[in-house]
GUSE-634085 format. One line per 10 residues: their letters; for each residue x, y, z of C-alpha. Coordinates in steps of 0.02 Angstrom, whole numbers, plus 50000, padded with zeros to 5 digits. Layout:
REM GUSE-634085
A) X Y Z | ...
END
This chain:
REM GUSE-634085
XXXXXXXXXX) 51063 49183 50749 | 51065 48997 50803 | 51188 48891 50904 | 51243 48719 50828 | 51299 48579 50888 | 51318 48384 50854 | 51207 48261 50947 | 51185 48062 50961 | 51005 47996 51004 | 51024 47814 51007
XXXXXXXXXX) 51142 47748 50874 | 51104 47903 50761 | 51199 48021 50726 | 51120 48201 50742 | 51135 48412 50710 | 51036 48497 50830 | 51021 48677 50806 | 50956 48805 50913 | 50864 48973 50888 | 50935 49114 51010
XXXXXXXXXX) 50780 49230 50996 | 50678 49095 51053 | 50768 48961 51118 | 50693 48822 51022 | 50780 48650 50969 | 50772 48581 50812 | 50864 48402 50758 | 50912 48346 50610 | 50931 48156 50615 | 51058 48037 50497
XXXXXXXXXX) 51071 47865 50493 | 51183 47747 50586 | 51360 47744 50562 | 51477 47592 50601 | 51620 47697 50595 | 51638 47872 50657 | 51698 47949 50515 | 51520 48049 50489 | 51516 48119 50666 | 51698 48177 50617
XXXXXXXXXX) 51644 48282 50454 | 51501 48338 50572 | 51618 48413 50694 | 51731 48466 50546 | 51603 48574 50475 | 51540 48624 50637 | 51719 48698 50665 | 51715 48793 50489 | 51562 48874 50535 | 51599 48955 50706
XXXXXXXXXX) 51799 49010 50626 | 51706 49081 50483 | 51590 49178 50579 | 51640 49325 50684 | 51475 49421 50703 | 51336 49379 50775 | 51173 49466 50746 | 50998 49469 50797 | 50870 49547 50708 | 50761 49641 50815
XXXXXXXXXX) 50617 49670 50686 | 50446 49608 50684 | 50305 49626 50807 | 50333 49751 50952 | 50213 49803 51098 | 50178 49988 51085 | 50074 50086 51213 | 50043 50278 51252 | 50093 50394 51372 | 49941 50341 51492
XXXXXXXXXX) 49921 50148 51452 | 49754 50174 51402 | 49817 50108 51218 | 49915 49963 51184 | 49942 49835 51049 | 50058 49781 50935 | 50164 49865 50789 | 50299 49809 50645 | 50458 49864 50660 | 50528 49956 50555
XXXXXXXXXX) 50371 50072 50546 | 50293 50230 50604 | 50151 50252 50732 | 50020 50312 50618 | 50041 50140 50503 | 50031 50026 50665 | 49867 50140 50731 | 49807 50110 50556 | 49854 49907 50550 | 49773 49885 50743
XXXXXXXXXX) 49631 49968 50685 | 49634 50119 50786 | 49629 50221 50660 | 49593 50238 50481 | 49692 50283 50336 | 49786 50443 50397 | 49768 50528 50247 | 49579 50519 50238 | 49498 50704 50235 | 49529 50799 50366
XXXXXXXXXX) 49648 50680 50464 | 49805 50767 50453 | 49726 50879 50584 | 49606 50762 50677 | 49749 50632 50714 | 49866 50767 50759 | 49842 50708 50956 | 49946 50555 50885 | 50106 50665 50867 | 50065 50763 51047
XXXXXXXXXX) 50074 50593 51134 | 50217 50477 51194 | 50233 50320 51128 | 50366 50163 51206 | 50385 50031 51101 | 50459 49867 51166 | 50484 49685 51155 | 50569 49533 51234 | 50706 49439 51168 | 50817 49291 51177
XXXXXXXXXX) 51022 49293 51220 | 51099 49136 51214 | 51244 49096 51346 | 51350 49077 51186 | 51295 49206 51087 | 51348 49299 51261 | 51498 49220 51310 | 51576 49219 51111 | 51567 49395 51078 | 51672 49539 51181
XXXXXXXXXX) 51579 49679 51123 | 51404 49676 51090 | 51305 49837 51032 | 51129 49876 51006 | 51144 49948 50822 | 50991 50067 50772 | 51011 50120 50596 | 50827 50250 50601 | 50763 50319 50770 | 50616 50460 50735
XXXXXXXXXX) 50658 50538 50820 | 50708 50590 51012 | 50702 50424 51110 | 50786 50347 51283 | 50819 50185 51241 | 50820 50063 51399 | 50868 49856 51417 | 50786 49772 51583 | 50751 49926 51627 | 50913 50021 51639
XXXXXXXXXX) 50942 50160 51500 | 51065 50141 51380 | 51072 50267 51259 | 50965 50418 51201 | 50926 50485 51008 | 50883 50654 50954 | 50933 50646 50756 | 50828 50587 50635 | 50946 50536 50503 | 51097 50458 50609
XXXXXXXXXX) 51140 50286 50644 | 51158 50248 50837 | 51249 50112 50909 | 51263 50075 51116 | 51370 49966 51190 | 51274 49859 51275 | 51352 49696 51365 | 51321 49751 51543 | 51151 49764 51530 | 51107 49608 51452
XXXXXXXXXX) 51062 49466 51522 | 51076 49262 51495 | 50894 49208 51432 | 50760 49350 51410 | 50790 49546 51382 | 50661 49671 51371 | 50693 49827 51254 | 50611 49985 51272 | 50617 50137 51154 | 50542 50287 51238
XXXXXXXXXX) 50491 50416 51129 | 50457 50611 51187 | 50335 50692 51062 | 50452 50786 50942 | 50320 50925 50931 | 50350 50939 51130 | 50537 50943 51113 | 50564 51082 50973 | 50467 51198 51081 | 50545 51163 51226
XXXXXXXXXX) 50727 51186 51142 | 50640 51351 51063 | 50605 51411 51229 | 50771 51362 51295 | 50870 51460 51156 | 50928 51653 51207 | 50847 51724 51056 | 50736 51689 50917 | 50770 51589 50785 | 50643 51602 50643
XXXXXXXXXX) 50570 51476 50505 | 50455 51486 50373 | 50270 51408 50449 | 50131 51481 50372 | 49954 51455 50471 | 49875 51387 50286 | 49984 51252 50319 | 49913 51195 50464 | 50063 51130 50532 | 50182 51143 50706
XXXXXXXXXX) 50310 51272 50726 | 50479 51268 50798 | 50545 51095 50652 | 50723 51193 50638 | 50764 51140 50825 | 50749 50958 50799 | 50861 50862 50693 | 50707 50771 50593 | 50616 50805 50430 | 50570 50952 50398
XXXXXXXXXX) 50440 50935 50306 | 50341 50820 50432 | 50287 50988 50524 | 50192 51048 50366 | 50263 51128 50209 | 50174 51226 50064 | 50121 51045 49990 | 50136 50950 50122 | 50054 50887 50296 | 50107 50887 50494
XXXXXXXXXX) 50095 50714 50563 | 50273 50716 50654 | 50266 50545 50672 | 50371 50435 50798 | 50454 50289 50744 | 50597 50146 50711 | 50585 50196 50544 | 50740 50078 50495 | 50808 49901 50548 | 50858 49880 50735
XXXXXXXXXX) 50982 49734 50771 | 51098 49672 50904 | 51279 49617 50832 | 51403 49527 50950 | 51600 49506 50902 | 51771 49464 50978 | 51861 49498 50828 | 51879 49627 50682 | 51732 49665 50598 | 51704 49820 50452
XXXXXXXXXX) 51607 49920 50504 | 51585 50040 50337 | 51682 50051 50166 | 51678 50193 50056 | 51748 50240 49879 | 51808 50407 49808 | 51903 50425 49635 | 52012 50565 49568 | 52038 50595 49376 | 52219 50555 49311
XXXXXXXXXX) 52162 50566 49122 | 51996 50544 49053 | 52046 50472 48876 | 52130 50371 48914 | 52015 50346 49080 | 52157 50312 49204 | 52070 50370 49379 | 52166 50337 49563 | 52027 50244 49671 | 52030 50293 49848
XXXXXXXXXX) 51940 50169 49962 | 51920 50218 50161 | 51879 50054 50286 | 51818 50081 50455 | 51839 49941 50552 | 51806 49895 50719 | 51922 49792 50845 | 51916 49733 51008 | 52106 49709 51021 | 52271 49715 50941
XXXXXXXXXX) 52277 49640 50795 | 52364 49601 50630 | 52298 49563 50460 | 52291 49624 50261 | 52165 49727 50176 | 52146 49704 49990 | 52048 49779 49876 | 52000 49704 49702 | 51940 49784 49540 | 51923 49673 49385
XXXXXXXXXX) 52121 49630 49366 | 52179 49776 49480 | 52213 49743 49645 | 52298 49815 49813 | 52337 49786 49981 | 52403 49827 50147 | 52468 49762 50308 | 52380 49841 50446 | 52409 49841 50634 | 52221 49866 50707
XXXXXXXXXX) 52206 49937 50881 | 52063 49910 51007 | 51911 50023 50950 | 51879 50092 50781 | 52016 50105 50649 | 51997 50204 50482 | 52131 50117 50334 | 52163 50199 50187 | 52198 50089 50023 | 52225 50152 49841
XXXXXXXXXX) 52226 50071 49680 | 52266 50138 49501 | 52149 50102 49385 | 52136 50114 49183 | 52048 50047 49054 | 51871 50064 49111 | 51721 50121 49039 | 51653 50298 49099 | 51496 50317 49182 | 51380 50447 49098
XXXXXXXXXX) 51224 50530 49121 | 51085 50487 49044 | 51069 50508 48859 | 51279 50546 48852 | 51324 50368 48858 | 51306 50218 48977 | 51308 50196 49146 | 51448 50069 49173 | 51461 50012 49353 | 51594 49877 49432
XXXXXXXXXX) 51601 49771 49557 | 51741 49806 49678 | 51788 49660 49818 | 51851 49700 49993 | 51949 49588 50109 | 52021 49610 50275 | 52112 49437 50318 | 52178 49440 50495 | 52352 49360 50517 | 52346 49169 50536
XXXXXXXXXX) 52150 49163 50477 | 52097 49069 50330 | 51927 49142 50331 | 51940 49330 50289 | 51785 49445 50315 | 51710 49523 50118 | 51612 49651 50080 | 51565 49709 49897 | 51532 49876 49818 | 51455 49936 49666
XXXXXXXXXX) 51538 50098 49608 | 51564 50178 49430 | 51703 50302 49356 | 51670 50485 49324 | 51750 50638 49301 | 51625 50771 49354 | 51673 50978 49377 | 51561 51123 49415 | 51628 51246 49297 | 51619 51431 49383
XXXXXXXXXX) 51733 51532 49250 | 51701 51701 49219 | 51643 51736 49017 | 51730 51897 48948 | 51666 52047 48935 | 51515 51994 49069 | 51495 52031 49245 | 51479 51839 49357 | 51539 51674 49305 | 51457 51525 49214
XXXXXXXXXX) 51370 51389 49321 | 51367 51217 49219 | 51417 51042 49234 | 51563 50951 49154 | 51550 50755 49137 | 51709 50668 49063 | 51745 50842 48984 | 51597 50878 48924 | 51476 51006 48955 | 51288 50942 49014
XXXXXXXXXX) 51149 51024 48992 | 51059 50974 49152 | 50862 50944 49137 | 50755 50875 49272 | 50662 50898 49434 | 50661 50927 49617 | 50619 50762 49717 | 50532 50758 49889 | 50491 50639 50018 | 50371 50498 49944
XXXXXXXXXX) 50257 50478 50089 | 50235 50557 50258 | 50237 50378 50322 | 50413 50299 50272 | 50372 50115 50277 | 50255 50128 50163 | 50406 50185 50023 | 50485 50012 49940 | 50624 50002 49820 | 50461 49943 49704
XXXXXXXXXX) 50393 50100 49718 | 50566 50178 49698 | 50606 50094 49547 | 50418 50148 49473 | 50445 50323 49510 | 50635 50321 49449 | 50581 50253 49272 | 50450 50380 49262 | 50610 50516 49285 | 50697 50435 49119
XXXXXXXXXX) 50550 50418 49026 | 50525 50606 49036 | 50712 50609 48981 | 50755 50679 49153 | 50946 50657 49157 | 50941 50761 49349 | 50862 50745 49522 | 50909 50856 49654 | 50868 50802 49821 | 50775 50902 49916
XXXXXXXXXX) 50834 50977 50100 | 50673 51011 50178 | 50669 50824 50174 | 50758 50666 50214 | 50909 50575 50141 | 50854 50432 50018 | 50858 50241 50046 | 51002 50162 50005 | 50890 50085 49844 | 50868 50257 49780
XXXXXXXXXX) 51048 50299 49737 | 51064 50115 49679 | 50946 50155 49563 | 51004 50330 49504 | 51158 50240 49477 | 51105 50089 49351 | 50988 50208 49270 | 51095 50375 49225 | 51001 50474 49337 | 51114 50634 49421
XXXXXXXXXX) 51087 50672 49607 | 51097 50849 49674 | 51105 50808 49860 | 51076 50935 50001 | 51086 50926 50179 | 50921 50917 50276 | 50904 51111 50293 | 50784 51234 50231 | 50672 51373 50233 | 50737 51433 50412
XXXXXXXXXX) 50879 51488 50521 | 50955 51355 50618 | 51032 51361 50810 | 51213 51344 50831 | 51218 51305 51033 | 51351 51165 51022 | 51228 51028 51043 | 51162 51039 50890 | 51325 51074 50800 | 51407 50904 50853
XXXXXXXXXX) 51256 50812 50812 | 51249 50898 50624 | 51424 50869 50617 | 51395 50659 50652 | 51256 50659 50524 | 51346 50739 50395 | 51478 50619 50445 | 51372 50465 50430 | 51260 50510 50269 | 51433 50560 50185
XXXXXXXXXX) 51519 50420 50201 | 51347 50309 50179 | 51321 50400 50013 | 51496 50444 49939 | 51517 50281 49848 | 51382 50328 49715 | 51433 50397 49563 | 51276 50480 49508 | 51280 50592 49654 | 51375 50736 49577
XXXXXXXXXX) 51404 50874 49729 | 51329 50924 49900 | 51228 51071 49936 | 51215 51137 50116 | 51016 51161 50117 | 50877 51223 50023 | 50860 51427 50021 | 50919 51467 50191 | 51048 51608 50124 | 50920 51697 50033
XXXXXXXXXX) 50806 51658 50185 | 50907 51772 50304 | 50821 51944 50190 | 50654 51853 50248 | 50613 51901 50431 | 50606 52038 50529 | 50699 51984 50686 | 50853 51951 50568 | 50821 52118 50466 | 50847 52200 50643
XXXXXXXXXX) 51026 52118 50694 | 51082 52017 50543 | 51277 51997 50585 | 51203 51897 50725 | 51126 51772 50609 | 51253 51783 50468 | 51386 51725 50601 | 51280 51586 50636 | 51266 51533 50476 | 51430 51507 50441
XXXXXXXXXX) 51439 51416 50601 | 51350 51283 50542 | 51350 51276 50339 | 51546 51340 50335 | 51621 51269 50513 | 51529 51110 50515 | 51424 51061 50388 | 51584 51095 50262 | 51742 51061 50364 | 51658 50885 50411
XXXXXXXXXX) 51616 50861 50249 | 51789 50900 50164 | 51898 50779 50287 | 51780 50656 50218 | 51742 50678 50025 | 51850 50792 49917 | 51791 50750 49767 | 51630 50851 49748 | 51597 51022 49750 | 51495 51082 49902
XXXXXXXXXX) 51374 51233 49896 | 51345 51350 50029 | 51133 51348 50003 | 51022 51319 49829 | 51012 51462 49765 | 51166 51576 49786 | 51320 51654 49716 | 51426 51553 49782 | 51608 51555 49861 | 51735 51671 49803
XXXXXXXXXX) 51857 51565 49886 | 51850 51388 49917 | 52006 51296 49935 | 51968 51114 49980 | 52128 51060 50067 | 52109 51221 50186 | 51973 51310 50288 | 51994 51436 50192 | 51806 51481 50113 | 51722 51637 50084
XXXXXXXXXX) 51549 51656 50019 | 51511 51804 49899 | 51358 51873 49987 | 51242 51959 49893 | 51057 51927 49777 | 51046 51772 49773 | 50930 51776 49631 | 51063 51871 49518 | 51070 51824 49357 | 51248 51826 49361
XXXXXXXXXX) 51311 51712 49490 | 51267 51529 49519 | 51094 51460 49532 | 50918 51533 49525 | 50724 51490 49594 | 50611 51584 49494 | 50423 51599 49527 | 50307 51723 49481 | 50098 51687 49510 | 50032 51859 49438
XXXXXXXXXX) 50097 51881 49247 | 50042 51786 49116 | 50154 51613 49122 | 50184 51609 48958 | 50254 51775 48941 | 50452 51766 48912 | 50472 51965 48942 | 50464 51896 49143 | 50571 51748 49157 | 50763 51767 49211
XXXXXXXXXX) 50905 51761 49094 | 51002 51654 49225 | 51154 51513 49218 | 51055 51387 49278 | 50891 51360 49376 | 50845 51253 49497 | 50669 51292 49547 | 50522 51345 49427 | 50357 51298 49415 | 50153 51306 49440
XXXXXXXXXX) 50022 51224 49528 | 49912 51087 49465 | 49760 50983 49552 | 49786 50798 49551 | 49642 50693 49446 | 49476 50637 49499 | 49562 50452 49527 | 49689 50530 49664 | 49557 50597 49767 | 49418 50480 49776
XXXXXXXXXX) 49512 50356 49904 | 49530 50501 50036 | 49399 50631 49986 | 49176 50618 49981 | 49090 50655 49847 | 49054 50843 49949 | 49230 50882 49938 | 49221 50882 49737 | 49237 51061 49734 | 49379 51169 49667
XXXXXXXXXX) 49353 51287 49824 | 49278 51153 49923 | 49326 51174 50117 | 49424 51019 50103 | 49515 51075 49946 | 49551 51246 50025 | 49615 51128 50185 | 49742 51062 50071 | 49775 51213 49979 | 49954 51262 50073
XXXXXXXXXX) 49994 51420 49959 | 49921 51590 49983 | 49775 51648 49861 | 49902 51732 49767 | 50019 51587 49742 | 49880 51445 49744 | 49701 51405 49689 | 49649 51602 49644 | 49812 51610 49527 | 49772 51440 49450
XXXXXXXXXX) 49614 51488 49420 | 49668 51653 49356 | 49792 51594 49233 | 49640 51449 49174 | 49538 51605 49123 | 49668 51669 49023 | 49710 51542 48918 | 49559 51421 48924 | 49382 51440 48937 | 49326 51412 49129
XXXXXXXXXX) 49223 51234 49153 | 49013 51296 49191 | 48927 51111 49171 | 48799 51120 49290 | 48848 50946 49333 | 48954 50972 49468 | 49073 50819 49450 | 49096 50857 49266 | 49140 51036 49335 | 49262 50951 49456
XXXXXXXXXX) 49326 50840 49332 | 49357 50985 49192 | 49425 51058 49327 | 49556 50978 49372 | 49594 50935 49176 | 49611 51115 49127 | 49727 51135 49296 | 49844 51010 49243 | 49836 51075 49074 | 49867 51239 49112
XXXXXXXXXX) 49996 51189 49242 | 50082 51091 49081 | 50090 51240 48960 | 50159 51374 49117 | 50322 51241 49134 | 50342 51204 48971 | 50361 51417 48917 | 50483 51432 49052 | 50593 51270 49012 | 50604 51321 48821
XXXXXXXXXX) 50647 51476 48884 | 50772 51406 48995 | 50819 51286 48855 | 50839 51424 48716 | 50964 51505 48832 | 51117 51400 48806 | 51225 51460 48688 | 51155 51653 48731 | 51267 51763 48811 | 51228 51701 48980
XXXXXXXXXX) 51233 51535 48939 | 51083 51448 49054 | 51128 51258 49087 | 51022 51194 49204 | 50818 51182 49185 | 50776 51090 49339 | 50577 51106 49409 | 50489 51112 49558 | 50436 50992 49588 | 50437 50804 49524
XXXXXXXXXX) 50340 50680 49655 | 50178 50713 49760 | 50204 50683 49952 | 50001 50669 49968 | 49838 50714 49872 | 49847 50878 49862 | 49861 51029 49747 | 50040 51068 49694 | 50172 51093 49558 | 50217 50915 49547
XXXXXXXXXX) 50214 50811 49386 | 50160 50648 49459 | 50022 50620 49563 | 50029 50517 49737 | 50058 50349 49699 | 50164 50397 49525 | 50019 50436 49410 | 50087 50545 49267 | 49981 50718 49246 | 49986 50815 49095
XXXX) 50154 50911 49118 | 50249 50742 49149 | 50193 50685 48973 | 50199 50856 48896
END
């Protein structure tokens, strides 16, 4: 942000401007004048600048100090970014993922880390603005967050958006910032030990991870998962800024449509603003859609104020999935114009026009109800993949990389993604993407493989993310519905302590996937259908405009009721006698090693060993489930490598793993494929999984860093 004014050295006229961060003056000279018509257009435009602008922002990105808990490390990190990447770039560290690291860098996630840095307020970046907040759009994850030295807010939730009012602790000249993180390894036991009773997860010791992820609002995954590692990093993983304003500004925007007709496509669009005012004021919203348009008188009050505006809309072009038609998006314009102001605030969304319905009707004669999707009236046969976070270190991840992995998903003529919810919630580019390129989105909430608490704490912060990711996420048409986590119903037949008093946990399940997870999500987005976990059987009542919502408990792997996972490591793969006869599945698959290429930036020649100790160190699934049943199913179908070379063993190795790992997924999707149009009517082919987190075995079809195996081309 800078502060401009006009100047006169001499006989010359002059601009000087100033940068607030830094306080540093900068003129711009012109040449004499005889008349002072020039300094008049000067002031003129000066004047059209500061009533145009009514937010003021500075970017507090770039270089931060970061030390440890003791002092005895300090230097300096990017922001956004993670610990383990700033170790890394100071040299402190190597590459994380280097052999054995995800366990010998493991005291990097015990510690706690502050990061801070100076900065520069203006007096009229201060005196101009009323309210001025310190917005932090990614804190990872439990933080206090001081200014001079005085605390200001605290985080605790990976995947919400904090903002702190901030004015009285600010000062004229230079601030110092300090974000004070508490080891989230630390704090999950510590609210595990603070809980009356157990609440268990799914943390195997092969995965040589942390325990006790389900009491912290943060990925999941980052504690160690069956193909993934524990590095529970700290971090500003996402831009932090401070904004100052004395008027209006929006604060958010989001779209929702509801079908009128579908030929012709004649849809009512819904759009929700959130703006935020510092005191009474009048003004107009209008919204703009090719040659549609609406608008409203408002009366804003001081704080935030949610406007509803609709438009009718016809004429348009649908938006299809992949390989059904084209993806047709439009640009819509947004306005809010306060009364007497020629310079009203715009903001501009990308959003496309779908009729989507999960079709749950029951077939006659047949016990359950069919499980498919309906675009624009017509049935989809949905074929695709499970996606998972693209690096343990989240910086690293750029729309580039995105967009690489994205194209690889339609090249495979992969019309579905579904979101994973042991994970995180994309990027913003993601959707974008998934959007231009026809791509669906199954999108859960971050939940899985666990029961969760339900103390109120952690209900009222579940209930703001789902808040925040909603509304951040709505707007997309390729996102299709919303699924409340990833096998957490079928997860309460899975331990013991629940076995022994399972009301207890049943009650708190609908505590937080029914009472809050749901009812937040409903006053928010009506127009997608919400699932109660992936898989189950779904509701047997669910009325949107109510509370009214009960679940049909039961096997969650029936055949008869809504989705499926399927996995089975000791039968043949390729033997059909095994595989369900289900409405649609949403996880299947087998294990494959990545090649030769993958491994040789983070593995020694040593480690080029199929049972290797560092390929049974990343080995996260049982015997059973992993490299013995891999190798089992090679010698079934292939014949086992014997060179005596022992790369060329590696090598065939890993070939005939990928190879075998191709033919096992491709029995099971014909089979899937073959069964629409059967009796029970499977729609939905949808594998586990599609992206590689790190270099490691597992059922993925690309490698880290997006290099196709075998089953991605087969």
């Amino acid at each position: 942000a800078y502060e401009i004014s006009a100047c006169l050295v001499g006989s010359e006229m002059c601009i000087r401007d100033r940068t607030q961060s830094t306080g540093t003056d900068r003129v711009h000279m012109f040449p004499p004048y005889r008349h002072y018509l020039w300094f008049l257009f000067c002031l003129l435009f000066l004047f059209s600048i500061f009533s145009a602008s009514t937010l003021e922002t500075l970017d507090l990105g770039g270089q931060w100090l970061i030390k440890n808990s003791n002092g005895t490390l300090s230097f300096i990190g990017q922001v956004p970014g993670d610990i383990y990447t700033d170790l890394k770039a100071a040299q402190i560290i190597g590459e994380p993922y280097y052999r054995y690291n995800d366990v010998l860098l493991r005291w990097v996630a015990y510690d706690d880390w502050t990061y801070s840095r100076t900065f520069y307020i203006h007096e009229s970046f201060f005196s101009s603005s009323t309210k001025i907040f310190l917005e932090c759009d990614g804190i990872d994850t439990v933080s206090t967050i001081k200014l001079n030295g005085k605390a200001v807010g605290t985080t605790n939730n990976m995947f919400l958006k904090y903002k702190f009012d901030i004015k009285d602790f600010l000062l004229v000249g230079n601030n110092t910032i300090s974000v004070m993180f508490t080891s989230a390894v630390t704090y999950a036991k510590q609210k595990s030990q603070e809980y009356p009773y157990e609440v268990p997860s799914s943390d195997l010791p092969i995965q040589n991870g942390e325990l006790y992820r389900n009491f912290i609002r943060k990925e999941q995954s980052s504690f160690s998962w069956n193909w993934a590692p524990a590095y529970v990093p700290q971090a500003i993983w996402k831009p932090i800024r401070i904004i100052g304003f004395s008027e209006p500004i929006f604060e958010n925007a989001q779209t929702q449509t509801t079908t009128l007709s579908i030929d012709p496509p004649r849809f009512n669009l819904t759009i929700t603003f959130d703006l935020n005012s510092v005191d009474y004021v009048e003004g107009i919203i209008t919204a703009e859609l090719l040659s549609f348009t609406a608008s409203k008188n408002v009366n804003l009050t001081p704080g935030s104020n949610t406007i509803n505006l609709s438009i009718i809309v016809g004429g348009v072009n649908l938006w299809w999935p992949r390989g059904y038609g084209n993806q047709t998006l439009y640009d819509l314009n947004l306005k809010w114009n306060p009364k007497g102001s020629d310079n009203p605030q715009k903001i501009q969304k990308v959003i496309g026009f779908r009729d989507f319905k999960l079709i749950e009707k029951p077939y006659p004669g047949q016990t359950g109800a069919s499980f498919y999707f309906q675009l624009n009236g017509v049935p989809v046969y949905a074929k695709g993949s499970n996606f998972v976070p693209v690096d343990s270190f989240k910086s690293r991840v750029t729309p580039e990389i995105l967009e690489n992995l994205l194209e690889s998903a339609v090249e495979a003529n992969i019309n579905i993604l579904r979101v994973w919810g042991g994970g995180i919630y994309q990027q913003d580019a993601f959707y974008d993407i998934t959007d231009r390129l026809g791509i669906m989105v199954w999108q859960e909430f971050m939940f899985g493989c666990a029961m969760y608490p339900r103390d109120e704490a952690f209900l009222d912060t579940v209930s703001k993310e789902v808040s925040y990711q909603v509304k951040r996420l709505m707007s997309h048409p390729s996102i299709m519905l919303w699924s409340a986590n990833n096998e957490n119903e079928e997860a309460l037949g899975w331990y013991s302590v629940v076995e022994q008093n399972r009301d207890r946990y049943v009650v708190d399940y609908n505590a937080l996937y029914i009472d809050t997870v749901r009812r937040t999500l409903i006053s928010i987005d009506e127009s997608r259908p919400y699932l109660p976990s992936s898989p189950s059987n779904g509701a047997i009542v669910d009325h949107l405009d109510s509370n009214f919502y009960v679940m049909r408990w039961g096997d969650t792997q029936s055949e008869y009721w809504g989705d499926v996972h399927f996995y089975d490591y000791k039968d043949d793969c390729t033997d059909v006698s095994h595989f369900p006869k289900a409405r649609f599945v949403s996880e299947y698959g087998h294990q494959s090693f990545p090649s030769l290429e993958t491994w040789m930036d983070v593995t020694i020649p040593s480690d080029w060993v199929y049972d290797s100790p560092l390929m049974n160190h990343r080995q996260h699934y049982p015997p059973e489930a992993g490299t013995v049943g891999l190798v089992n199913q090679i010698r079934l179908h292939f014949n086992f490598p014997n060179s005596t070379d022992s790369v060329k063993a590696f090598e065939d190795f890993l070939y005939l793993s990928q190879c075998m790992q191709a033919v096992c997924v491709k029995a099971e999707t014909e089979h899937f494929r073959r069964g629409k149009g059967e009796y029970y009517n499977t729609m939905g082919a949808i594998y586990w999984m599609f992206n590689s987190i790190w270099q490691s075995p597992s059922k993925s079809s690309l490698e880290y860093g997006g290099k196709w195996k075998i089953l991605h081309y087969y």
